[in-house]
C-alpha angles and dihedrals in degrees: 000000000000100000109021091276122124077236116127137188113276107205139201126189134193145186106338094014112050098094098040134104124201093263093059126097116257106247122247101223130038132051133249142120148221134227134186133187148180132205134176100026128142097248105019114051090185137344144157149183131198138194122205116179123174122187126187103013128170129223122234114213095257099052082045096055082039088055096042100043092053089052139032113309093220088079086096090224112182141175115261093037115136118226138171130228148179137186141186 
């Protein structure tokens, strides 16, 4: 209950985190996300928040030469490279 409402979080999990609770390690490898919402509360008509985490990416050739043409080249950005993200 967030607002006084009898309202709850409503919750929907994917890829590394499907099978996870809140007391489990996040898992060093995969990718997935988690987002929660609530809707119809007092307070809050309707609200959200959402995880994405990806581990172990790899880069094509066009978000490498993006990358690369927005910062110094001497980065040494390549296709093929692997990166991880999150975002919030």
């Amino acid at each position: 209950q967030m607002d006084g409402s009898e309202e709850t979080f409503t919750e929907d999990r994917w890829g590394i985190f499907q099978d996870q609770t809140y007391e489990d390690e996040v898992p060093t490898k995969g990718s997935g996300g988690i987002t929660r919402v609530l809707q119809g509360g007092n307070v809050i008509e309707k609200g959200a928040c959402s995880l994405t985490l990806i581990q172990d990416g790899t880069l094509t050739a066009e978000r490498a030469a993006a990358i690369s043409g927005r910062n110094d080249a001497a980065l040494g950005v390549k296709a093929e490279d692997t990166y991880s993200a999150a975002a919030l």
